[in-house]
C-alpha positions in Angstrom: -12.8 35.1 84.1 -10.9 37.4 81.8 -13.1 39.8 79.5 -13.5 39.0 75.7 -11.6 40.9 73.2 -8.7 41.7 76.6 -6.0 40.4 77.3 -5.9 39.4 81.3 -2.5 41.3 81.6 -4.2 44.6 81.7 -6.0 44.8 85.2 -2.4 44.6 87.1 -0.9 48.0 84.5 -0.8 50.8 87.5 -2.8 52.8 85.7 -5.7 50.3 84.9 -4.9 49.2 88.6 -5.4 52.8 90.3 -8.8 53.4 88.1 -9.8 50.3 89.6 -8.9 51.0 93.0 -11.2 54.5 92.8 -14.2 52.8 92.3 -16.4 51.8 94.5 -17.3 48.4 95.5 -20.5 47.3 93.2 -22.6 44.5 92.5 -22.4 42.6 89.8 -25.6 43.9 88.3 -24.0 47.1 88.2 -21.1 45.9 86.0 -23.4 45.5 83.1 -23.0 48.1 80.8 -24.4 48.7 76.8 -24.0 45.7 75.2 -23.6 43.6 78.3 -27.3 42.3 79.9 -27.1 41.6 83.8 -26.3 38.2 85.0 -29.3 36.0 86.0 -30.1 35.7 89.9 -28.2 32.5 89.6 -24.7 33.5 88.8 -25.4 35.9 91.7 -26.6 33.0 93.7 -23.4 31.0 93.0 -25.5 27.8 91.7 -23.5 25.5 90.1 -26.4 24.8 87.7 -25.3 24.0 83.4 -25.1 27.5 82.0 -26.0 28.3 78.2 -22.9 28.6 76.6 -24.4 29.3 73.4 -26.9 31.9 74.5 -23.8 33.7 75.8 -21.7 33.4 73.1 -24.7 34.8 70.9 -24.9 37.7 73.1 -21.5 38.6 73.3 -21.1 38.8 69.8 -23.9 41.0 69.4 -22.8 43.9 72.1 -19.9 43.8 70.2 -21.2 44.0 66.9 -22.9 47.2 68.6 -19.6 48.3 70.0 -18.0 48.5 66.8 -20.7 50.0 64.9 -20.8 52.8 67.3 -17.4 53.1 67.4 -17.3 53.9 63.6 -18.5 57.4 64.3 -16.3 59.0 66.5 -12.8 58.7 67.7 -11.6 56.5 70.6 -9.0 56.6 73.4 -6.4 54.0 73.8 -9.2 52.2 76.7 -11.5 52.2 73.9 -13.6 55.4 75.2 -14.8 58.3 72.7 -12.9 61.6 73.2 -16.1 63.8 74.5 -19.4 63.2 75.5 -21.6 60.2 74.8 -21.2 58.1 71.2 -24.1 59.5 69.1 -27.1 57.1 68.8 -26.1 55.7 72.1 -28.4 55.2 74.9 -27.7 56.0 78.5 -26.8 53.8 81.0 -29.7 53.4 83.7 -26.7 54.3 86.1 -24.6 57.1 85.6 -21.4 57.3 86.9 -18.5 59.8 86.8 -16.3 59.3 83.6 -13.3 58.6 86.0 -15.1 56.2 88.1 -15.7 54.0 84.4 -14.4 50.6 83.6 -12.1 50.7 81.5 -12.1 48.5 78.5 -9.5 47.3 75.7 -10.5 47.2 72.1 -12.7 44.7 71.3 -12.3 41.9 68.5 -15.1 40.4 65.2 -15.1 37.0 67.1 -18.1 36.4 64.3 -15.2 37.0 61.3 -12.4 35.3 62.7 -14.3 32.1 62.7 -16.1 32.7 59.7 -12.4 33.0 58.1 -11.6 29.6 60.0 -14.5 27.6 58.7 -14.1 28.6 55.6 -10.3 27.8 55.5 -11.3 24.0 57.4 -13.7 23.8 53.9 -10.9 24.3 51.6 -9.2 22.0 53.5 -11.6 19.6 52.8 -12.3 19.5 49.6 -8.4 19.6 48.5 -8.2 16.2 50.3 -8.8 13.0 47.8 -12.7 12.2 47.6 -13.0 8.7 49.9 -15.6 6.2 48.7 -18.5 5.8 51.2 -19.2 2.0 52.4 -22.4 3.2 53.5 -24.0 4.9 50.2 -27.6 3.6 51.5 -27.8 5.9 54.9 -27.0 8.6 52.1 -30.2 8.3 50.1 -32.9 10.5 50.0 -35.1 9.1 52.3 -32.3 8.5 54.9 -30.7 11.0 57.1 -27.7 12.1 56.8 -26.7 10.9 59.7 -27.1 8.3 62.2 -29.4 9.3 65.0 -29.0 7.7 68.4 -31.0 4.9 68.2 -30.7 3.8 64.7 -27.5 1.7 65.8 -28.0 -1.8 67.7 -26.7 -1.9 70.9 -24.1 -4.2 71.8 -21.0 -6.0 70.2 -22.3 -8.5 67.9 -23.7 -5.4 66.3 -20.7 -4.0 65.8 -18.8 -7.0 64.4 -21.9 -7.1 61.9 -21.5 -3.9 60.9 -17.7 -4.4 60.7 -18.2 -7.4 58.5 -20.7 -5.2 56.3 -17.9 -2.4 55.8 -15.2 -4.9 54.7 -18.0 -6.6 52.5 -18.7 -3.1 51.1 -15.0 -2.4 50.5 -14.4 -5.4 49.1 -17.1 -5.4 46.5 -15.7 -1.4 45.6 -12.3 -2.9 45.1 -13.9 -5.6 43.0 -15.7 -2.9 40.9 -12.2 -0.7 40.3 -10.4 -4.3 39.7 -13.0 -5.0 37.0 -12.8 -1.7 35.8 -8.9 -1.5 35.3 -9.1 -5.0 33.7 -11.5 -3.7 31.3 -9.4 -1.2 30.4 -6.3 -3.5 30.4 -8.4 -5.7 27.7 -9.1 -2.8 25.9 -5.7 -1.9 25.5 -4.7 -5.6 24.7 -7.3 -5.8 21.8 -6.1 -2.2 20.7 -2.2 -3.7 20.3 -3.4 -6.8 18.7 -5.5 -4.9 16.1 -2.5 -2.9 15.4 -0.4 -6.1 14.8 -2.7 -7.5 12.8 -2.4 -4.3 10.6 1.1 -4.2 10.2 1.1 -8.1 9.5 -1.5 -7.6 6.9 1.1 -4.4 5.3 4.1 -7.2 5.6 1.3 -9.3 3.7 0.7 -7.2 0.9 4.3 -7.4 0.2 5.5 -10.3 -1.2 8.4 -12.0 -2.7 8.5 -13.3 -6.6 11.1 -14.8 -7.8 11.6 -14.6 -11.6 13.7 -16.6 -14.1 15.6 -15.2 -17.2 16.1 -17.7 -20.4 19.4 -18.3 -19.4 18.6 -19.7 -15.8 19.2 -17.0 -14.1 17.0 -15.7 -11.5 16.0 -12.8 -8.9 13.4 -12.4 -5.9 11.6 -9.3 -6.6 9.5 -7.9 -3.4 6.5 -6.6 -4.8 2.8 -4.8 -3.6 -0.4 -6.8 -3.6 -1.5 -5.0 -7.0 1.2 -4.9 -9.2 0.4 -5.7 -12.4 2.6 -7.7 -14.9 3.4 -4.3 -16.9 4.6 -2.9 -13.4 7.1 -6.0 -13.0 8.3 -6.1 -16.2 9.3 -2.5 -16.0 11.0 -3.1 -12.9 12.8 -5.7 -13.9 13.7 -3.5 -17.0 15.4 -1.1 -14.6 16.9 -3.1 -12.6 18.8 -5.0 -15.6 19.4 -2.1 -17.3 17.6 -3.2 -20.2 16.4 -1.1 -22.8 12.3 -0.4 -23.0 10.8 -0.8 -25.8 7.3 -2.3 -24.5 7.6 -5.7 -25.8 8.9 -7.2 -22.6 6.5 -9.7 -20.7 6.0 -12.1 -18.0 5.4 -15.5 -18.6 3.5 -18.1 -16.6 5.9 -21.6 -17.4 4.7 -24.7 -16.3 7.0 -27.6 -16.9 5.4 -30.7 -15.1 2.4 -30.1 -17.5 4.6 -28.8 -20.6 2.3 -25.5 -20.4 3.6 -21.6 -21.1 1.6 -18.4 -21.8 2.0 -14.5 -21.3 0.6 -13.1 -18.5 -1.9 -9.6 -19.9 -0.6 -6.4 -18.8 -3.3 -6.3 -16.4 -2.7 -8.9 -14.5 -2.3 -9.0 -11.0 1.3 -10.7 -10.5 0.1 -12.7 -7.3 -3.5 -13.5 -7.7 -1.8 -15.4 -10.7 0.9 -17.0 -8.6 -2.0 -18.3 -6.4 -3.2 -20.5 -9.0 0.4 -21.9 -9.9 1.8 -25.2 -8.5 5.1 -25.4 -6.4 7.0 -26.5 -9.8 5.8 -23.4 -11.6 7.6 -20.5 -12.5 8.0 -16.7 -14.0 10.0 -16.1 -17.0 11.3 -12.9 -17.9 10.8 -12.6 -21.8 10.3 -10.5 -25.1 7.1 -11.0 -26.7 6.8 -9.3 -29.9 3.8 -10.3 -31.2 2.1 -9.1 -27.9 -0.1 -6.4 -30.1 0.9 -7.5 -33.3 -3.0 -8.1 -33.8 -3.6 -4.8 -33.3 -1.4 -3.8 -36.5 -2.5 -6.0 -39.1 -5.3 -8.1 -37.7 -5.8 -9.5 -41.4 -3.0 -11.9 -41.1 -4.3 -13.0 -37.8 -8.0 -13.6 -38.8 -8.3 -15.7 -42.2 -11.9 -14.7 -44.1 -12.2 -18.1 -44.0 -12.6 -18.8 -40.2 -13.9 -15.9 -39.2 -18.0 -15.2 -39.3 -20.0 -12.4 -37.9 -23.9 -12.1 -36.8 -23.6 -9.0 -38.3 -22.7 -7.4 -41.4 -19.2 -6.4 -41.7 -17.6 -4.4 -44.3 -14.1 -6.3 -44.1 -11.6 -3.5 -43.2 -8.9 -3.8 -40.4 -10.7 -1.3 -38.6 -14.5 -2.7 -38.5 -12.8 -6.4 -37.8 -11.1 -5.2 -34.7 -14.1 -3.1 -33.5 -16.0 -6.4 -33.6 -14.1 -7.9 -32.0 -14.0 -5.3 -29.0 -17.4 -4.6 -29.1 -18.9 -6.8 -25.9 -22.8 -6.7 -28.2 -21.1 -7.6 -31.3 -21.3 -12.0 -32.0 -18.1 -12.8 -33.8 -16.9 -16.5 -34.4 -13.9 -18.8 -35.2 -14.9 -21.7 -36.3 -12.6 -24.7 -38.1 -11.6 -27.9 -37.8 -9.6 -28.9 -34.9 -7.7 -32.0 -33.3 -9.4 -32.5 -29.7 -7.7 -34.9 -27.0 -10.5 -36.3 -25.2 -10.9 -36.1 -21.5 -9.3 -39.4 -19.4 -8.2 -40.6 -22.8 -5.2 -40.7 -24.9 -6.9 -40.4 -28.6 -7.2 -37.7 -30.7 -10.2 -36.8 -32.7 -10.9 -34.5 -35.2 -13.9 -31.7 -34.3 -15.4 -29.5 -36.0 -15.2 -26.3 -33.3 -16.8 -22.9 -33.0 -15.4 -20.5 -30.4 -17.7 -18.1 -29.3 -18.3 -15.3 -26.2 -20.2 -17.5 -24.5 -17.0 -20.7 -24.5 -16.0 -23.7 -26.6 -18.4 -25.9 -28.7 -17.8 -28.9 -30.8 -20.1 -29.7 -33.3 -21.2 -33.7 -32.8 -22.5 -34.1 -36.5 -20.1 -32.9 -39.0 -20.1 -29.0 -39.5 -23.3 -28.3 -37.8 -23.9 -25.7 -35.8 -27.6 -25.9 -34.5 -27.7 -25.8 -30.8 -28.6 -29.0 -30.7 -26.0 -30.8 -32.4 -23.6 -28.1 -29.8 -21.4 -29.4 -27.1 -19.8 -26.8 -25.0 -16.1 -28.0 -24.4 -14.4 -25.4 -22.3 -15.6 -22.1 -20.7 -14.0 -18.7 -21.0 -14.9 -16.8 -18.1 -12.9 -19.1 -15.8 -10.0 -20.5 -17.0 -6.9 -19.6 -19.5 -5.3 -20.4 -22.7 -1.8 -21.9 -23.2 0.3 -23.2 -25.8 1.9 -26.7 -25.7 5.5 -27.0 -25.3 6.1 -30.5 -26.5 2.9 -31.6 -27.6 3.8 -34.9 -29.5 6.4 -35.9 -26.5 4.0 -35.6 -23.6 0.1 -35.8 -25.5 1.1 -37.6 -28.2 -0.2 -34.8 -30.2 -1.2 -35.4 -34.4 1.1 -31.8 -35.0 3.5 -29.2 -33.3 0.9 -26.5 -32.9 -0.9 -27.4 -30.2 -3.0 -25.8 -27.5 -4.7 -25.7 -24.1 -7.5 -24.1 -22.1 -6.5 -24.8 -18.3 -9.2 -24.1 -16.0 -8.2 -21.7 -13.2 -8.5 -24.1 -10.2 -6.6 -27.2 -12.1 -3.1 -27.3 -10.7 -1.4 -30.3 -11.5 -4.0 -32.0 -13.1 -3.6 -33.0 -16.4 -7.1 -34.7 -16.9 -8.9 -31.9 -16.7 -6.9 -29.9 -19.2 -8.9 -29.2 -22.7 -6.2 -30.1 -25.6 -6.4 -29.0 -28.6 -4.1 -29.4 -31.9 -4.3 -27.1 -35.2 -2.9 -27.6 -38.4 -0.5 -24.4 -38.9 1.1 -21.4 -36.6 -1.0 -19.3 -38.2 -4.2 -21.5 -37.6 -2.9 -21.4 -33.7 -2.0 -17.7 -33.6 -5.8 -17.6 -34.7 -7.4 -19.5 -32.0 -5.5 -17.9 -29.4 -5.1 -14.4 -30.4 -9.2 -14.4 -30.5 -9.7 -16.5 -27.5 -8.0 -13.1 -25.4 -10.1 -10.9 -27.2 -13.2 -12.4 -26.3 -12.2 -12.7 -22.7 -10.7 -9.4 -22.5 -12.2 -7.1 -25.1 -10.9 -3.5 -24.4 -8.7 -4.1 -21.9 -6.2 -5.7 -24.4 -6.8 -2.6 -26.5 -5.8 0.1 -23.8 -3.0 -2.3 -22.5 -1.5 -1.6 -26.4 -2.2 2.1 -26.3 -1.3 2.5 -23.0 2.7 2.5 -24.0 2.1 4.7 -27.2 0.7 7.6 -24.8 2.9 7.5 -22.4 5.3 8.1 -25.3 3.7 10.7 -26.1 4.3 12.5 -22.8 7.8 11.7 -22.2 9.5 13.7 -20.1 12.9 15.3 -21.6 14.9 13.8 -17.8 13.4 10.3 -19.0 15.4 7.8 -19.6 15.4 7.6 -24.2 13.2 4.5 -25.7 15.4 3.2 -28.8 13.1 2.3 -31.4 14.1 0.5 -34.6 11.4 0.9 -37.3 11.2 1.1 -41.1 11.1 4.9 -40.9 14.3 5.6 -38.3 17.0 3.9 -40.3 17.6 5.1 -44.0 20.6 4.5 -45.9 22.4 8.3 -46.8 25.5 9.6 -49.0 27.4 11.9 -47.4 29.8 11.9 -50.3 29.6 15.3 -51.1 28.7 18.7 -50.3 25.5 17.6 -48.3 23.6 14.3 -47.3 20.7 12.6 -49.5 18.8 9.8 -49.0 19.3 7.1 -51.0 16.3 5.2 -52.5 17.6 3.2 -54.8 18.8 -0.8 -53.2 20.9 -2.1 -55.7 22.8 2.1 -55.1 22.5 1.6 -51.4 24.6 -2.4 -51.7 27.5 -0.6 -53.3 27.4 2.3 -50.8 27.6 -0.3 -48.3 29.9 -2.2 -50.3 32.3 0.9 -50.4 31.9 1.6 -47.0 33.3 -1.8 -45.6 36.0 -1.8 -47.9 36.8 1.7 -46.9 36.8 0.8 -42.9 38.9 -2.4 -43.9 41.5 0.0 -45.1 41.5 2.3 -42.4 41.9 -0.8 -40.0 45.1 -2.4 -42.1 46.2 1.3 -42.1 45.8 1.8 -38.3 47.5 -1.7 -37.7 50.4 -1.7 -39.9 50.8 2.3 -38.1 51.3 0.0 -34.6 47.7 0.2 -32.9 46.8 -0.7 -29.3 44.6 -3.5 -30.5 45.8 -7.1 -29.5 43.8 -8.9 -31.9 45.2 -8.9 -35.5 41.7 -7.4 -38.2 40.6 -10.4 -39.1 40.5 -12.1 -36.1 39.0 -9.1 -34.2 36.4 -9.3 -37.2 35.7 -13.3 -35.9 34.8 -12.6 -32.4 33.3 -8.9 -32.5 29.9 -10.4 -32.9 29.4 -12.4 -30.2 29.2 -9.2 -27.7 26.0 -8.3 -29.4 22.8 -9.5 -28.4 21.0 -10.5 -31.1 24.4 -13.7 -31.6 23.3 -16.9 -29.8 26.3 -18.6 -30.7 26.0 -22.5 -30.8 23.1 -23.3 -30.2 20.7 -25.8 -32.7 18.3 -25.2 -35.6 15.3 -26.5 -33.2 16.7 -24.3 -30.4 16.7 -21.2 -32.9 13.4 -21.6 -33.7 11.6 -22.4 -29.8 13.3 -19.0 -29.3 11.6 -17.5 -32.4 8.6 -18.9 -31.5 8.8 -17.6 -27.9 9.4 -14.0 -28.7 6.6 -13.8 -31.2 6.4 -15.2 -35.0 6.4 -10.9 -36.3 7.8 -10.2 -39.7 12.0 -9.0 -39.1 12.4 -11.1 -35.9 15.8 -12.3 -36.1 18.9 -13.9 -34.5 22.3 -15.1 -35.3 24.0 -18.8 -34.6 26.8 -20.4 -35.2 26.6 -23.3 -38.0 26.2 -26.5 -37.5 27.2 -27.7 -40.7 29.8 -25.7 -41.4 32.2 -24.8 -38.2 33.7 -21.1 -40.0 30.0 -20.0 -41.4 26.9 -18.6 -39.6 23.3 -19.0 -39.6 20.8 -16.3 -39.7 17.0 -17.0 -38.6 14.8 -14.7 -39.8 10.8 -14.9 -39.5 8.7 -14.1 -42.0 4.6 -14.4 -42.7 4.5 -16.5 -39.5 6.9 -18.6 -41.0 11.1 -19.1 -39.7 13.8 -19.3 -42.9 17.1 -19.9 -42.4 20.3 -17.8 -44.4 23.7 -18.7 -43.8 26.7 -16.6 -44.2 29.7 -18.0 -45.8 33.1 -16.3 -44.9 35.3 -15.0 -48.2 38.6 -13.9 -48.7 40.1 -11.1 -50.4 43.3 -9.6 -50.4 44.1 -12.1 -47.4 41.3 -10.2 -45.5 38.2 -12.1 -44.6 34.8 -11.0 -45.3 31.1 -12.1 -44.8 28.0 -12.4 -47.3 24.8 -13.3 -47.8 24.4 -13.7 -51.5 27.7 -15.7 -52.4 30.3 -12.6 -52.5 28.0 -10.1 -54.0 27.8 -8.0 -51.0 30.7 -8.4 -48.8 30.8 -7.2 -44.9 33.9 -6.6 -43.1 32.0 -8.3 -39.5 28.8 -9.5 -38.5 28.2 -6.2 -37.2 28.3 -4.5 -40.7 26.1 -7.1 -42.0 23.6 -7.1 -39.7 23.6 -3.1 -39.5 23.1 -3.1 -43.3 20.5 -5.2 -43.8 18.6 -3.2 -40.8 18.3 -0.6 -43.9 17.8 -2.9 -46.7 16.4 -5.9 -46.9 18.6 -7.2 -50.2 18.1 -10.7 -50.7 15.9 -11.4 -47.8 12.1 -11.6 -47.6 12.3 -8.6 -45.5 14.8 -6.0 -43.2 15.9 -6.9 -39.7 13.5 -5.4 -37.5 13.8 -6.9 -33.7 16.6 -9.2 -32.5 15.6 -12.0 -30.2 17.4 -11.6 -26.6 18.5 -13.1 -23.7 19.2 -11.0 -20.4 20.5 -12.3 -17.4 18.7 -11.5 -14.5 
């Protein structure tokens, strides 16, 4: 048995071999040196009895725990020996013996670090390895051991199979937990991608398609948010046709199967209205002058006659409107009125009151005690319309006729309520304060909504042309400077002058050989009809449903070809509510052709010049051209 810490090669070196030869023959209980304790008697008695491995091991490592902390203090040989004398603190051997006649010993070796250094290393091991799952997490509880002790596993092979059959069972029910687990997760996920399709459904949702008709026939498909307003689409459409803004554009809700039409407010949400609207219904995209008109000179809109108040009112524009806008204020309309009754074709003629709180007919004459009250339509739910073609399709007693159209009624003409007044301006009455009952201030910022934003207009904006009373004066640039002119009957022969000067300059330019091909007068024929506010052949009745759709305001005009007459026109013109007709007669002078109003007194080169003119003066009309009615093609 080689010695611990030595190699075996050093016993046949011929040194270590002729230091061993020297000594004498000993025992082996004289072997034993510090740190190494004498055999027991039976290792000397050769008895092949179990030996303590671990006792020796212990003792071994502590003689050379010794060795080493001895050998700290004083140099050593190459056999491991000090240099002189004994190691201090070192006691002497119970034999003594000659320093030659020694044993000679190789360094020793910290067996105690080397496998400290390798368990620790086998634990690093360990724990970077992937953690397994134990089948058995029972006989790892608290009140089990750790392990299994001899006896605690049943003896023989049905045993084992059991426990075999519990392991896979274990197994099994682990890999049915993970399973679970990663479909949990999977689900998780799947309602996380659905909820995120449902969210971008419900953005495709909020955008919608609209599809709007001009008066021409004309249409476009608008794609537009969930809020827009009416004002919003208007304005786009605006843009997109390259129309000019002048905030009297609107939206109109048309339904033809029922003969029904009205302006959607500005505040209206484009498809919550649609909602309501039957397949056959449709947007038009319209002017509306007399949008606000109210606003302006509510006195023309609210006779004295059919307007009373609870309270006491001091008659001016301004104390009319604020009652009306005043939600605590109890204003009412009340007159006679031509009511269609329900499931029935007649006609019979109420006396009506409209009030906050809806529609009441009076059942005995003029009466209005509550109890001679019948309540006939309610405002909170439903809208007002006018009648297209009243007498066609109702069999209406006049041609200004009426309708409050509950909200959920689609197609239903039995529950519309029909009413019939005797005038426009009787109409214009009913309606105008039916929306400010049901509205109240919002119809009153909608109007001052486009004044301030005027106001703030940006310098990069697109310009707002505005024709008014005070933006076009007639001026005399004859002499040195410009002055107003004031005077009407001076203006007509500045005008007059003026035409007959640009008539000269156009014979001038054409006997000179200009690059027109149309000879003066016939270029003066056909000029016109590239303007907006010419209609060209189009009927008297046809003149005035357009008048009537773009607002009965004072200097709403257009221009038509005449019936009658196939080389005059016709000029439309509203008035106090109220359409008149003017035509223009073509005259010759000098073999040139000219246009008037009042027989040849004022003559006009074009249409153009005449209509331009009378923009500045109103002459021999009731009043000056003011707005043009349109048509724009979408």
């Amino acid at each position: 048995m080689a010695l611990a810490g030595g190699p075996d090669s050093f016993l046949h070196h011929p040194y270590y071999q002729g230091q061993v030869e020297q000594t004498s023959p000993r025992r082996p209980g004289d072997l034993a040196g510090p740190g190494f304790p004498a055999p027991p008697d039976r290792l000397a008695n050769h008895q092949e009895d179990d030996v303590d491995l671990e006792t020796l091991v212990n003792d071994m490592d502590a003689s050379l725990e010794s060795l080493c902390a001895a050998a700290e203090t004083a140099p050593l040989l190459h056999n491991g020996q000090h240099a002189r004398g004994r190691p201090p603190g070192a006691r002497p051997l119970q034999g003594q013996v000659a320093p030659r006649q020694r044993l000679q010993r190789s360094q020793p070796m910290h067996i105690l670090a080397v496998r400290r250094l390798q368990q620790e290393d086998q634990q690093l091991r360990t724990s970077s390895l992937p953690a397994i799952p134990n089948p058995f997490p029972e006989l790892c509880g608290p009140g089990s051991p750790p392990a299994l002790t001899p006896g605690s596993l049943p003896p023989g092979p049905a045993a084992a199979k059991q426990i075999c059959k519990r392991t896979m069972k274990l197994l099994a029910m682990q890999h049915e937990e993970v399973t679970n687990e990663h479909l949990m997760e999977l689900e998780a996920q799947r309602k996380d991608e659905e909820r995120q399709e449902e969210e971008e459904v419900t953005e495709e949702q909020k955008m919608q398609d609209v599809k709007v008709f001009s008066e021409d026939g004309t249409s476009k498909v608008v794609e537009i948010l969930a809020d827009t307003t009416a004002r919003d689409l208007c304005q786009l459409l605006v843009y997109r046709s390259h129309c000019v803004d002048d905030n009297s554009w609107t939206l109109v809700e048309h339904h033809p199967h029922l003969g029904l039409e009205r302006c959607l407010e500005d505040h209206e949400l484009v498809v919550q209205v649609e909602s309501t609207m039957a397949s056959e219904s449709k947007f038009l995209f319209r002017k509306n002058y007399a949008k606000y008109e109210f606003f302006k000179n509510p006195t023309n809109f609210f006779p004295e006659q059919m307007v009373t108040w609870c309270q006491q009112s001091n008659g001016s524009q301004t104390q009319l409107l604020q009652n009306f806008l005043n939600s605590s204020s109890c204003p009412e309309i009340q007159g006679f009125l031509h009511v269609k009754e329900l499931g029935r074709k007649s006609w019979k003629k109420l006396y009506v009151c409209l009030r906050r709180s809806g529609l009441y007919c009076s059942t005995k004459g003029a009466s209005k005690e509550p109890r001679h009250l019948q309540l006939l339509a309610d405002l909170e739910d439903s809208r007002i319309f006018s009648l297209m073609a009243g007498r066609k399709q109702y069999g209406a007693p006049t041609d200004y006729g009426f309708c409050i159209k509950p909200n959920r009624v689609r197609n239903e003409a039995k529950e519309l309520r029909l009413l019939c007044a005797e005038d426009e301006q009787s109409r214009t009455c009913w309606m105008t304060a039916f929306r400010l009952l049901k509205y109240g201030m919002l119809l009153y910022q909608n109007y001052r909504i486009p004044q301030q934003r005027k106001a703030v207009l940006s310098p990069f904006s697109t310009p707002v042309r505005s024709v008014s009373e005070n933006s076009l004066v007639a001026m005399d640039f004859s002499g040195q400077t410009g002055r107003v002119i004031e005077n009407p009957a001076e203006a007509q022969s500045a005008a007059l002058e003026e035409g007959h000067a640009w008539r000269k300059r156009s014979t001038r330019m054409n006997i000179l050989g200009s690059q027109s091909p149309l000879h003066p007068s016939t270029l003066s024929t056909v000029i016109h009809r590239t303007q907006h506010w010419f209609h060209g052949r189009i009927s008297r009745e046809e003149s005035h449903r357009i008048i009537k759709q773009q607002g009965l305001v004072d200097g709403l005009f257009l221009l038509r070809d005449s019936q009658s007459n196939p080389k005059a026109f016709v000029l439309t013109l509203c008035h106090h509510q109220k359409i008149k007709n003017f035509q223009i007669l073509p005259c010759e002078d000098d073999g040139q052709t000219f246009f008037s109003l009042d027989d040849g007194n004022t003559k006009f080169s074009d249409l153009i010049q005449l209509v331009d003119f009378y923009q500045l003066n109103k002459g021999v009309l009731p009043c000056r051209l003011k707005h043009h009615c349109i048509r724009v093609a979408l």
